[in-house]
Every structure is written in C-alpha cells, then in structure tokens.
C-alpha positions, 0 to 999 in steps of 0.5 A: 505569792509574792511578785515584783513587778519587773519580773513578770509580763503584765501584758499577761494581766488580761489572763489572770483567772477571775477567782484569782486577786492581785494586790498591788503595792506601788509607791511614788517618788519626785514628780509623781514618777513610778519605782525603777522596778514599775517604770514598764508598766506603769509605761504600758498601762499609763502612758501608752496608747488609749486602750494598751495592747494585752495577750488575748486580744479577743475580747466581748468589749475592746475597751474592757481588756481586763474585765476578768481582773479583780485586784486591791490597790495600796499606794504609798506616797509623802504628803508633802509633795505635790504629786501625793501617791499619784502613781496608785492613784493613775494605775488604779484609774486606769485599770478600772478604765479597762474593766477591772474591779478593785476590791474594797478602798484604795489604800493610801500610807503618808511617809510624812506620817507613819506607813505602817499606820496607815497601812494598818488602818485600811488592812481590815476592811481590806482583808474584810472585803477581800474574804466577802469576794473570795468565800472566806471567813474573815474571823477564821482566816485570822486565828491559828498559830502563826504560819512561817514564810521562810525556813531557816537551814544552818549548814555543818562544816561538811556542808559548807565544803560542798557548796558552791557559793556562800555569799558575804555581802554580794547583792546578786550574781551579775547580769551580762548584756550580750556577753559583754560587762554586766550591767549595773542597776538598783538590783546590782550595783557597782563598787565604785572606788573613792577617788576624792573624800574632802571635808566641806565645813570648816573645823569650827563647825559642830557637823560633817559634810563630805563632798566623795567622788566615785570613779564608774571608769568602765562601768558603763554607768552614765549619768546627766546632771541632775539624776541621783546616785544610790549609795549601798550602805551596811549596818554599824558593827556596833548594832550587828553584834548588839543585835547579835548578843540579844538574840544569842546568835554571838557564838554563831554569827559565822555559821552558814546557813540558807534560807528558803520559801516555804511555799514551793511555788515562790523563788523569790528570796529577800537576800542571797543565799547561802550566806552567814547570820553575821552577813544577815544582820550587817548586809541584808535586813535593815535592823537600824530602822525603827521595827514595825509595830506589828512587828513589836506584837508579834514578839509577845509570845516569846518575851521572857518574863511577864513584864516584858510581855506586857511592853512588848503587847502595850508597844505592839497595840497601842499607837500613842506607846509606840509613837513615843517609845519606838517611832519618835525616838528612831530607836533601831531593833536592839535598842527597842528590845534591850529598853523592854528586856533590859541591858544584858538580857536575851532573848529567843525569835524564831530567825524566820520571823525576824527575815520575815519581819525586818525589811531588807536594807535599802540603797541611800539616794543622793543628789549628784553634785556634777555634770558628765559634760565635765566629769565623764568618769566620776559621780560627785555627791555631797552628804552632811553626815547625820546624828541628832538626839530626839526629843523624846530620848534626849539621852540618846544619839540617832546616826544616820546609816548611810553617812556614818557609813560613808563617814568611815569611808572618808577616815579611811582615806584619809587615815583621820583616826577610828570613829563611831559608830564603826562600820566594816567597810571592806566588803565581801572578802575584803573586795571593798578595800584598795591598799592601805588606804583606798575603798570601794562602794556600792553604787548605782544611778536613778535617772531622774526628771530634775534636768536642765532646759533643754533649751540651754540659752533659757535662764533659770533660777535655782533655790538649793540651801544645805545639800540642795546646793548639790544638783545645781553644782552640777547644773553650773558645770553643764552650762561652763561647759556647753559656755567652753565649747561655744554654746551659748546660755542663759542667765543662771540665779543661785539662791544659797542658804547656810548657817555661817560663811565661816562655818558650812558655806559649800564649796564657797572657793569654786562659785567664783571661776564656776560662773565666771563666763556665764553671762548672768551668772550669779550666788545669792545667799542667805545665812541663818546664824551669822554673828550679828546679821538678822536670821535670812533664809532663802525664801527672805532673799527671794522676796528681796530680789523679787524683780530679778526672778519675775524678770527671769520667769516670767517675762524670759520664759525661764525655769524654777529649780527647788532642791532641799526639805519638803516640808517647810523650805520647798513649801515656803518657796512655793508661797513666796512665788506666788507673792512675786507672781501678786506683787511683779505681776500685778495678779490675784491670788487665785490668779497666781496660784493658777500660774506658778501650778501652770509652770509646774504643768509645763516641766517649767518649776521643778522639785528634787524635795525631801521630808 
C-alpha cells in the first residue's frame, strides 16, 4: 500500500511486524527542511528528545525502540543546495539509532540531474535485496502481465443523475476546525481573488513580469515576510485537447467517470472523484511535464505500427535517446507521443495506466514579495512569465505552467486581449470568475525559514538579482514598518541585478520612499545588458563594496541573505564571501571557508535558491 505520511501515526512505527517493509520517499527543500506533509515526523523522529516516545514502550533495549523495523530508505534532494537530501539522510541515521534495519542502499535521486535516473539506477539492487529479505524470486517477481493499480468506471447519464457530487476541479471537501472557516493548506487551498495584476517591465522588453496581489481577507491565512505563496495552476487548453485527440477521448472528455484502487485495502486516490476525463487532463495530472521514461517503455506494447514500437522501446530504454528527445527539450506528454506516432495520428492507453503513470499536477512556490506588517490582507508575489526555445528543439517554444496560467489571469484583469497558450481560468463551474473582469486562484502559504533577525536593530546585507529581488521587498516592508511604530532597526544592503534600468529594473519607483527612513539603507545594482556599460553582476558589485559587507557582517554581527539561482548565482556569491572574509579579514582560505559554513550554522547566511 501506498501511505502519506500525514495520514498516519508514526508513533505506531514501534509496531509494524518484522515480516513487514516500509519504504520511505522523503524529499528535501531549502535549508534542509522536510515536505509540509513530514514536518511531524520528521518532528518526532529528529528533533525530538534522545530516545522519542513509541506506543508499546516495553521494550528488551530502551534505546532500540523500533528493532522490529525493517524499511528501505530514497531521498530526493538538489545538489546544488547545501543541505543535499538531508532530511533522508537525518531519518535513516536516526532510525538506524533506534534499532531498525535498512534493507539494501539508500537511495538518493538529484533534481539538478534527473530523479527518475537516479531513481532507476538504485531500484534493482533495491528490489534485489528487498526479494532476498522477504523470500521472493527476483526474476519471477518481474515477469507477467502488467498489474493495474486503479479501475477506470465511466458513468451512463442515469448515473450521474444519482451521484452526489461530480468534481470539476475542487482539490478536496474543506477541513473545518472547531465548526468554524475551513482551513486552507497544501491539500486544500483558497481561492484567493486578484486584487492588483500590473506589468513590471517596460513595453521595450522581450519578457513579462507580473507583480499579483491576492486578497486572503477571512481566509484565516497568515503569513511573515519571507514564507512562499502556492499558486495552483491548470493545464493550457491547447495541451488538454491535444492530449485529448491522441488518446480519442475528444468525444468523451465530458463523460463522468470514477476511479478506483484495485486493492481493497488502499483509500487513497490521486484526485477526487467522480470527476470528467476533460477535468482529468486540465486539473488533476501533470501532462505538461515531461513523461517518465519508464513511462515511454511502458507504452510499447500499445504502439500502433511497428516504427513506432520501436521509438517508443529506443526512448523508454535508452538514456542518451531519452535525454535528447524527451528530457533536454521539455516536450510535454502529447508532444512526445505526436513526435513518435506523427501529427494527426492516435492511439489507445489503457486511461489506468496514464493516472498511474502521470504525476498529479503540483501547486508552483513563489517568493512573497511583502510584509503582513504592511499588508495584513494580501500576499504580493512577483513572477516573470517563462517561455524559451531548448537547445535541442530550437523550433519549438517551452511555456511555463505556472506563469502563462497567471499570464492569463493578468489579461483578463486587465482586459489586454486573447493570448497563448490559453488556459481556462474560471474554475470549477465558473467559481474562479468575478464579473467581467475579476478571477480568482488557488493558493496557499509555506512557512519557510528565510526570516529576518529577530533581532530587528541587526544590519543585513541582502543579494536578490531578477525575482530574488521578491522577498526582500518584503523584508524592507517589515523594517518601514517596525521604523513607522518607532522600533529601531538596523542597516539594510540590497544588491540588485537586472539586465537594463530602461527595461526590467523591479519596482525601481518604490526603493526610494521604501527606504527612505531606514538608517543605512541602501540599493546596489548591477546591470548585465546596459548599452554601453561593462557586463556586472551581483557578485562583481559584491567585490566592489566589499568593505561595506565585511563591516556589516563581520565586525556588526549582522546576517547574509541569498534569494535567486542555485546553481551559478547563489554559488558564486558563496565564493565571493569568502574572498571578502580573505581579503577584509586578513584570513586563510581554509580559515574563510570555515567562517562563512559557521554564519550559516548560526541561521546568520541564508538561502531561498532555486535550480
């Protein structure tokens, strides 16, 4: 069976049978810190006390509570980040301490890489090993038809007259706390009406950046500067029907039907039901993303000609085919079928196997781009709006989901006109849409550790080019704030990246009054296309003021704050610090490096870092 961890006790870990397994899947985001949905047990099992309290607590050691436990241990993780996979790494250490048995390696899988071949790499042994502890034969265990994990039911019209509920789009029924407003979390989020959607880049520039504010007035939502908003986005129309008309569900896609577990005892479904194929494909799976390529063999034996059983066996199996053809160039799950079928061509998948196969479509994490202190009733985020042609597929255009969809959010507000990719907007039953021109979206919070001092008269130097730019608008917010109610705080450093001032300088018109009555306050910014000045970057302008940060740092005790990409910026910026820690500090390199490991060990130099 298949578990969240959420929905169970793991203080009853101490009482799984010893002929029994569990495997865990845990991830790791930001500063080493579990998924909202492990944040219980990773509080109990890491860091609660020495020996943390089980159900039977009768045990032949004390210290041994789960010695009965035999489980199998894969993290998944970024190797760009600091804190790789750390939170399998913490849990399988300390359930080895207790007295557990991991059977066969840890597994670990690199987003900077590719998961699903790392995932596929350590599988066999896994499942080698896992045969060898549970009797079985490991060649026989992988032979044999393919056994189905859901049933697919499509319901007559007569049917559907009689059911209670049909869902178009609703994540779940919601949770009520003491009979009062339901509460709004990653399982359930909060459609949250746009109250602001303005362009930030100049009309000279080749990209969009939109700057939302969504209004949580008696939602119950809070939020500090710093956390991240969840946007829930759907799937473009023009993918959905694409999708559609491969598969030849186009004549079907309103027909209800309702999906369920083939083993009796699993409740847990990947979406609700009863729902409709179209709501399926737009709302539940992720079909943008690139598939699987275990995925891609799996779809062999349905291939309708022989040529394109042979794609589909080359793509599935080899990993240099699937890089170039599936991974490299982002093609979603109909433009990887209609490059190996052809345009215009179908073709039958069992739908239990796509549900199966396909990964339920996932909320999009933004920076906020505000403070509570001065915006109590709305969430600011600030998103430039993704398309790009790969490499690989020059000749094709890769959108991002998530801020097309909020792309067309902004159009509607704004009344700007029809855009592509379309996306249908209006929610379940048209719930999404406010008059002729308000919408609603699904949203909810991540409380995150990327806060301010908490100590407010500390200085702090903060490195946000693009979009890191977000949280430290709601940073300068919170100290504006803390300066208006006659708090006193410390200096505030911003360096600032963009290409030209003319172009995508964020909110360039508000630093000014922003800042204005913080002592210390100031912009530093670095432009890497301005018509006649030298290439500069944050980092450069990090080298140039070096004496500022040493002073800030170092000698005041203040705190580091990096917000953007992982993997050149963020790593970059780490080296540049030391260099200052060499150069201001008159320190070895050994010596240096130790000392900015030590900031971030002391919560002193933090990092909100994508890939």
């Amino acid at each position: 069976m298949t578990a969240d961890l959420e929905d169970y006790d793991m203080n009853l870990l101490d009482t799984l049978p010893s002929d029994h397994l569990a495997v865990f899947v845990l991830a790791t985001y930001g500063e080493g810190e579990p998924t909202d949905n492990a944040v219980e047990f990773w509080e109990h099992l890491v860091l609660g006390e020495d020996v943390p309290e089980f159900s039977v607590g009768d045990y032949e050691d004390a210290e041994k509570p789960l010695a009965n436990l035999h489980f199998v241990m894969f993290g998944l993780g970024n190797k760009t980040y600091e804190h790789y996979n750390s939170v399998c790494r913490r849990v399988d250490e300390r359930l080895v301490q207790f007295g557990a048995t991991r059977i066969g390696e840890r597994g670990e899988g690199d987003d900077d890489g590719s998961l699903e071949e790392d995932f596929l790499s350590w599988k066999d042994d896994m499942w080698k090993a896992v045969c060898d502890f549970m009797g079985i034969d490991f060649l026989a265990g992988n032979s044999g038809p393919r056994q189905a994990t859901y049933k697919v039911q499509d319901h007559t019209t007569e049917e559907v007259e009689g059911l209670k509920k049909v869902y178009y789009g609703e994540h779940q029924e919601p949770k009520f706390m003491l009979g009062s407003r339901p509460t709004y979390d990653s399982k359930n989020p909060y459609s949250a009406p746009i109250s602001v959607s303005r362009e930030l880049f100049s009309a000279a520039a080749d990209r969009h950046c939109l700057h939302m504010e969504v209004d949580i007035s008696g939602s119950g939502i809070t939020y500090q500067a710093g956390d991240h908003v969840a946007v829930w986005p759907v799937n473009s129309e023009q993918e959905a029907s694409k999708l559609a008309k491969i598969l030849g569900l186009t004549d079907k896609l309103d027909t209800v039907l309702t999906v369920a577990n083939t083993d009796p005892t699993t409740t847990k479904l990947p979406f609700p039901v009863p729902t409709t194929y179209r709501t399926i494909l737009r709302n539940y799976v992720d079909i943008t993303a690139p598939p699987s390529r275990a995925f891609i063999g799996q779809l062999t034996p349905f291939a309708p000609t022989e040529e394109a059983t042979k794609t589909f066996a080359l793509w599935g199996q080899d990993k240099e085919a699937f890089r170039i053809n599936v991974a490299d160039a982002r093609r979603s799950l109909a433009t990887v079928l209609e490059k190996i079928l052809g345009v215009g061509q179908t073709m039958e998948i069992p739908f239990d196997l796509l549900i199966e196969s396909v990964p339920r479509l996932q909320a999009r994490y933004y920076s906020i781009s505000s403070s509570a202190k001065a915006h109590p009733t709305t969430i600011h985020l600030t998103a430039v709006v993704l398309n790009y042609q790969p490499s690989v597929a020059p000749e094709e255009t890769v959108y991002g989901l998530a801020t097309n969809y909020l792309l067309n959010c902004h159009a509607h507000i704004n009344q700007t006109g029809a855009i592509e990719p379309k996306y249908d907007i209006s929610g379940p039953k048209g719930s999404h849409v406010i008059g002729d021109n308000g919408v609603k979206v699904p949203v909810h919070v991540r409380h995150s550790n990327f806060k301010l001092p908490r100590n407010a008269a500390l200085p702090i130097v903060m490195i946000g080019p693009g979009t890191g730019v977000a949280p430290f608008r709601g940073f300068i917010q919170d100290r504006a704030q803390d300066v208006k109610n006659g708090k006193k705080v410390g200096a505030m450093v911003l360096f600032f990246g963009c290409r030209r001032e003319d172009e995508d300088y964020m909110y360039k018109d508000e630093w000014p009054e922003l800042m204005k009555d913080i002592e210390g306050a100031q912009i530093i910014t670095a432009l890497s296309r301005q018509p006649g000045v030298p290439k500069t970057y944050v980092q450069h302008r990090m080298s140039e003021h070096k004496e500022l940060i040493w002073d800030l740092i170092y000698k005041q005790g203040g705190y580091f704050y990096v917000c953007g990409d992982a993997k050149n910026m963020a790593r970059e910026v780490n080296h540049r610090l030391i260099e200052i820690a060499m150069t201001c500090g008159e320190m070895s390199e050994e010596k240096a490096t130790t000392y900015v490991k030590e900031l971030r060990g002391r919560g002193r130099y933090e990092e909100d870092v994508w890939s």
